[in-house]
N, C-alpha and C positions, 0 to 999 in steps of 0.2 A: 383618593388614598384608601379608603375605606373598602371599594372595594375590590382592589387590587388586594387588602387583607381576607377578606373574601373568600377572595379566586385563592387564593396561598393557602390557607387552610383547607379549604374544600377538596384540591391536589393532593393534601397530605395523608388525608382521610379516602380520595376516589384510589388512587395507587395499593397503598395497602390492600385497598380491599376488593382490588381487581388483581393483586396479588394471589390473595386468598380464594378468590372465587377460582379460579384459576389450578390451583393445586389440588383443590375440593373436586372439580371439575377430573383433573386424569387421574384421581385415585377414587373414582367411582360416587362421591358422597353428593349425588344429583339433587336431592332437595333444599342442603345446605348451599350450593351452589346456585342454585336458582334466588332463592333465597339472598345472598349477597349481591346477586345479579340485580335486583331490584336496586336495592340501594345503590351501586353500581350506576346504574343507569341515572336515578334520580338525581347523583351527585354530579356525575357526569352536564347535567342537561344544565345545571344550576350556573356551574362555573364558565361553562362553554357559551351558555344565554348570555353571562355580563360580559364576557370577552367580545362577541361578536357582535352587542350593543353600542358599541364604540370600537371599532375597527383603528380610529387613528388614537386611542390610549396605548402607549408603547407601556406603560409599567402594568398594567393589566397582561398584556402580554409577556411581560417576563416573568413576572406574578405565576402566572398559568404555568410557565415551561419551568419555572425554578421549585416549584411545588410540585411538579411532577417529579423532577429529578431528586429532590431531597425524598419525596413517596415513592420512589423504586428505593432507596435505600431502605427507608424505614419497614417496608415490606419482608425487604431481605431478612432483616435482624428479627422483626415478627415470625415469620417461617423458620426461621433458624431455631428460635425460643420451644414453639408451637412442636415441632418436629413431630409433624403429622406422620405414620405409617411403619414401615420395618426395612431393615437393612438383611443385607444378607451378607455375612462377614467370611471369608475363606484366608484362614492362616497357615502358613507352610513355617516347619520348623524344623530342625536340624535330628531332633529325638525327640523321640518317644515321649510325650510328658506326661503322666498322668496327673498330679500334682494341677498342672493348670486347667485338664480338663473337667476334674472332679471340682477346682473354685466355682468355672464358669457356671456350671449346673447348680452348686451350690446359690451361687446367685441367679437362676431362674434361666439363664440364655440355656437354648439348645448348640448341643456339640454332638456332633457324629465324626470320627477320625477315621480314617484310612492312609495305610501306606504309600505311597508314590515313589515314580522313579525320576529323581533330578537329570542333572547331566554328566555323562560318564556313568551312567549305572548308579549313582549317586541314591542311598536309600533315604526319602523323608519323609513327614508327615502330616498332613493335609488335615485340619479343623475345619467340617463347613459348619458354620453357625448363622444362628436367624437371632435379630432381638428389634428391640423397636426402637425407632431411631435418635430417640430421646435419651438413650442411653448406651449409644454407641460410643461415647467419648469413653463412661464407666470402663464398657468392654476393654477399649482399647489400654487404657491404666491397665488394666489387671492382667491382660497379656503381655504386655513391655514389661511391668513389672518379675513376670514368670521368666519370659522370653526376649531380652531386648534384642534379637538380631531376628526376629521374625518378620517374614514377609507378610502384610496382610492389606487384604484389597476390600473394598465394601460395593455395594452397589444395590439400587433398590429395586425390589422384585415388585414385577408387574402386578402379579396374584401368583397366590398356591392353596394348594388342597393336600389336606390329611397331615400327619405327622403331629409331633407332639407343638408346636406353634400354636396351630389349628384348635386343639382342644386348650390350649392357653386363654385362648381369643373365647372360647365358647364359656369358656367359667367365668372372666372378666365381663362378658356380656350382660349373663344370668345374675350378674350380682348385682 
């Protein structure tokens, strides 16, 4: 029993944090990645050595696979909290708004507007905005709040260069 509690814990702990290595891993952060990969691995070897110590222990086995699965959850929720990186938020709305563009700056997001043409010649207007992802729910209150019929889509950018983002990034660095 003991250490089928073990292998459950060890799961709980290897998941997450092959979660994290993993996210670390496509948005460039190689040392930290490496880094958890150790552990990673270590954890890995630990839980998988008493599983395969006894082959006919069936609750060691389910130990292992119910620990993983509760550790893909618990990863999720960590990544979710953690919200490593930036979103790139593009909002279409009916008019003109100044009002919400001058909040969102106020509060530190980049906004650049331009006109667009809907459908039927339809005139509207397009907010592309950058913020970090940890504070895209914010973004999104303060736009509903301005604009509750706006369209607005997010998506995370691989990498970017220059723009006011960029020098965002270069003063929180330096500090």
């Amino acid at each position: 029993m003991l250490q089928a509690l073990i292998i459950f814990i060890a799961q709980l702990l290897f998941v997450p944090v092959l979660t994290l290595r993993t996210i670390l891993m496509v948005k460039g952060m190689k040392e930290k990645a490496a880094a958890l990969g150790i552990l990673e691995g270590l954890i890995y070897v630990v839980a998988l050595g008493i599983v395969f110590s006894d082959l006919s222990n069936y609750l060691n086995m389910v130990a292992y696979a119910l620990g993983f699965g509760i550790g893909v959850y618990l990863g999720q929720l960590i990544e979710q909290k953690l919200a490593i990186g930036y979103v790139s938020i593009e909002v279409n709305i009916m008019n003109r708004n100044e009002t919400l563009s001058s909040h969102l700056r106020e509060e530190g997001f980049s906004v650049s507007m331009s006109e667009v043409e809907g459908m039927n010649h339809a005139r509207r207007y397009r907010l592309d905005c950058t913020a970090r992802r940890d504070r895209e729910k914010e973004f999104m209150k303060i736009v509903s709040s301005h604009e509750p019929n706006a369209f607005i889509i997010s998506y995370e950018p691989r990498n970017f260069k220059g723009g006011y983002i960029t020098k965002a990034m270069k003063k929180r660095k330096a500090s």
